[in-house]
Structure formats: structure tokens, C-alpha cells
N, C-alpha and C positions, 0 to 999 in steps of 0.2 A: 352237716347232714340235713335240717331242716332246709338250708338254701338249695341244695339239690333235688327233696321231695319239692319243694314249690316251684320249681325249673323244670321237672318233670311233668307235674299236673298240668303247669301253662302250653307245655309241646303234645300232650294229651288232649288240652282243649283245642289247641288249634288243629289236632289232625284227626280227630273226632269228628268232625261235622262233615270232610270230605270222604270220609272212610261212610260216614252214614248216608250222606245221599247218595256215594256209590250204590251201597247195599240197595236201598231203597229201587234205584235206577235199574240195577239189575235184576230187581223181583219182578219189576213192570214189564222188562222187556221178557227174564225165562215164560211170565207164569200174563201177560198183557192181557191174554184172550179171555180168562177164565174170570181172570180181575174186574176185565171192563165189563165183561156178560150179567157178572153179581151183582154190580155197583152201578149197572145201568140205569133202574129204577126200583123204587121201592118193594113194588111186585114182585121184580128181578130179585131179590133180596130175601124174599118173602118166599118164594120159591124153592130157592136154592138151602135155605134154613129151614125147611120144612122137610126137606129130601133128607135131610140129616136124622131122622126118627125121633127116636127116646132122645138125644143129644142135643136135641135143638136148641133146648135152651141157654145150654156152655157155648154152644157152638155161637147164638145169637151173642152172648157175654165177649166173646173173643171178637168179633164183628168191631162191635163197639172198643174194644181195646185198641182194637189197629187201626179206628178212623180217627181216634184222639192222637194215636203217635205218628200216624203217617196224613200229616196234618191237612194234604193235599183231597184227603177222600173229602165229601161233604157229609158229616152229621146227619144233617134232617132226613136223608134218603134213610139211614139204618133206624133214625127213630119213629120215622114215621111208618116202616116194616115193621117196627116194634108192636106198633095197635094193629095192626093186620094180623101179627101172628097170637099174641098172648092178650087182649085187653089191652083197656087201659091200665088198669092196677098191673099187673103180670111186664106190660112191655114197660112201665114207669120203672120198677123194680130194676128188672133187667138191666135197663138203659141206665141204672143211676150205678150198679153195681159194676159194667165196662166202664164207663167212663169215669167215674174215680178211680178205678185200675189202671187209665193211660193216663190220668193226668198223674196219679202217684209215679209211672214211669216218667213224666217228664219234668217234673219238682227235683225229682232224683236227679236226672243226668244233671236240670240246672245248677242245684248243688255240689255235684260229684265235681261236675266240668267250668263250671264256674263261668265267670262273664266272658272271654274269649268264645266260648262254645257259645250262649247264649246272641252276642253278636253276631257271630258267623253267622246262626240260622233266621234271624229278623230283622239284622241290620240296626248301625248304633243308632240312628235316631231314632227308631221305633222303642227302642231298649230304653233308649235315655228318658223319652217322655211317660214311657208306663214308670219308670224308676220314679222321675221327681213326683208325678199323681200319686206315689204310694210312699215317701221318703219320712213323713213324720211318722208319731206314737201314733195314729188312726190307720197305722199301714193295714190293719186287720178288717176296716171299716171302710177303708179304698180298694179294697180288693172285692169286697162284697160287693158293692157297688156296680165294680166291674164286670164283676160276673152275670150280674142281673141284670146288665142293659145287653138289649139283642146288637148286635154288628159289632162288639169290639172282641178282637182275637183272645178268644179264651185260652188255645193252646199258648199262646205266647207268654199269657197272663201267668202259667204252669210255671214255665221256666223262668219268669222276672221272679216269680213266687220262692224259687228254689235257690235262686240267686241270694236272695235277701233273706232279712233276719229272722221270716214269718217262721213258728214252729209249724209241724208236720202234722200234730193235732188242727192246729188253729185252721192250718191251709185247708184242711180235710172238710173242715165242721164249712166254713166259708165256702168253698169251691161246689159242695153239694146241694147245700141251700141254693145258694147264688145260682146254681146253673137250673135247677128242679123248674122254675115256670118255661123253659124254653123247652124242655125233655118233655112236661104234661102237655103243651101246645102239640109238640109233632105228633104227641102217642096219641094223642085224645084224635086228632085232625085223621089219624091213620084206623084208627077203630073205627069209627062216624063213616069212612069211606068204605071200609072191611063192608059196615052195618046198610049201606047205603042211605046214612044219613047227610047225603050232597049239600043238603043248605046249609048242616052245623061244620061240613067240613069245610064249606066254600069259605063258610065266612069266617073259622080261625086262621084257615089263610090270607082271608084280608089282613087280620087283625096283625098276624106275624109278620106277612111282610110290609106292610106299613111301620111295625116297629122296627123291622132290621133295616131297611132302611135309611129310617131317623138315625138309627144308631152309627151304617154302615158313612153317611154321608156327614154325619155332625161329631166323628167318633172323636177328632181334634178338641171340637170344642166343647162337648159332653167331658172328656178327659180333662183338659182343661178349669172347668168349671168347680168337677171334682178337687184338683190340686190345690185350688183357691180357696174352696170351702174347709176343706182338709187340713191346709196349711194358713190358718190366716197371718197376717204380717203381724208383727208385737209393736207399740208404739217406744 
């Protein structure tokens, strides 16, 4: 009985990931227009969530739900709508309470569906190198880490999370922390410009993309770095 529940799960991970970017595929193409119009720029965003009335702000929470699980949208556009529409304090809020809601959906699936699933969607060597950076007892303190350096995939970070041994509290307490200075940067960046204050917004845009950057270009050896400190050799 247990060999056939776990022969199950494994034909579930494999046909999971195609059965999801089906769906995904298919919203893009029923619903493309309305998708691209929202998600054009942050204004766009900003607009279309304002149109919403008294709802705006659920409606702003589920934005952010569906750019963490449909990993392809870009964050900064909806966080950076975030200080456009509520503040800073108000869009921080918002943004922190969507996106711990996508990434608890994607901890989940990596759990549910296990490494197969997780592979299909990031490819084993992406999978295998967040694994070994997070493989010892500091896997709690590797994951932080991760979180808080700008350019390394945080969605993915979700599902290696879910994969492994991390509990659900631990993931929850880590993943929010960790991610909180990238979510103040866009919301703060997106009020400043709401405010017309151009200089303060110009320049946490320097600031961020100079760190995504480093992050996006050194993310090997930043990950890297991590594993070694994480994991030192015993003599």
C-alpha cells in the first residue's frame, strides 16, 4: 500500500508541472490582453486596482499572490504600485501579506509534489545548487540569507524550501524577514514617485539595481560562498 501511495505521488509530480504550465498558458492566451494591460507598468497596476473601489486593497493582496506563483510576472512592477496606491507603511503591509500567501502556495506544492515537481519547474542543477547552499543544520540561516540578497530566485528558493526539512513556521518567520528590505525599497521608491519626490526615488533605484545586479550576476558565486561558510569541512 505505501509502495503504491509513493508511485502515485511520483506520476503526480511528474504530471503536475505540465498540467500547470498548461493552465498558466492558457490564462495568458484566454485572458493576454487584460493581463498585459495591468502588468504593463506600475501606473498600469495602479490604475486598474484603484478601479476596484472599497476592494482595492484584497484585490492589491491577490496581485501579489499571483506574481509569486506565476513566477514569470515581475514583483517590482506590483510593489512598486504598492507606494503609489497605499504608502509606504499601507503598500509594505499589503506586499508582505500577498507574498507570504504565494510563497506558502509554493512551499506547499514543493512539499506536496516533491523533488520531481520541483525539478521539472527550475531544472536539476539550479535545484541541486540551492540544495547543497542549504544542506546542513544552518539550512534556516542559508535560507535567510538568500532571501535577502537581491537577484537570487526567491520563488524557487519557495519550492527547494518545501522540498526540505525546513518547518512551515521557520520557512514563514525567514522568508518574510528575508524578503522585507526588497518589498520597503520598491514601496518606498513607488511613494517618493506617487510624492514627486524624483531624487529619493531615482536614487533607491540606483541603489536596487546595482544590488540586483551583483546579486543577478555573482548569484553562483554569492550561493557558493554561502555553502562554504554554512558548511565548513571538519578536519
Amino acid at each position: 500500500m505505501a509502495t503504491e501511495r509513493t508511485t502515485a505521488r511520483g506520476i503526480v509530480s511528474y504530471v503536475a508541472f505540465p498540467l500547470f504550465v498548461a493552465a498558466i498558458l492558457t490564462l495568458m492566451v484566454v485572458l493576454r490582453r487584460p493581463i498585459l494591460a495591468i502588468f504593463a507598468s506600475s501606473e498600469s497596476v495602479r490604475s486598474w486596482v484603484l478601479a476596484r473601489g472599497a476592494s482595492a486593497p484584497l484585490v492589491f493582496v491577490g496581485l501579489q499572490v499571483l506574481q509569486v506563483v506565476v513566477f514569470v510576472i515581475p514583483g517590482e512592477i506590483v510593489q512598486v504600485a504598492g507606494g503609489f496606491l497605499f504608502g509606504v507603511r499601507g503598500g509594505v503591509a499589503l506586499s508582505s501579506i500577498g507574498i507570504l500567501a504565494g510563497s506558502l502556495v509554493n512551499f506547499t506544492a514543493g512539499r506536496v509534489l516533491g523533488r520531481p515537481f520541483v525539478e521539472s519547474v527550475f531544472g536539476r542543477t539550479r535545484v541541486e545548487r540551492l540544495e547543497k547552499t542549504t544542506e546542513s543544520g544552518r539550512a534556516a540561516a542559508s535560507f535567510f540569507l538568500l532571501f535577502v540578497i537581491p537577484g537570487i530566485p526567491k520563488d524557487a528558493l519557495c519550492y527547494v524550501a518545501g522540498m526540505g526539512r525546513l518547518s512551515f513556521p521557520v520557512f514563514m518567520l525567514i522568508s518574510g524577514i528575508g524578503r522585507l528590505p526588497g518589498i520597503l525599497g520598491s514601496t518606498w521608491m513607488g511613494s517618493a514617485a506617487f510624492d514627486r519626490q524624483y531624487n529619493v526615488a531615482l536614487a533607491i533605484l540606483a541603489v536596487s539595481s546595482a544590488l540586483f545586479f551583483i546579486g543577478l550576476f555573482f548569484k553562483e558565486k554569492i550561493t557558493s560562498a554561502i555553502a562554504r561558510f554554512m558548511n565548513p569541512k571538519k578536519d
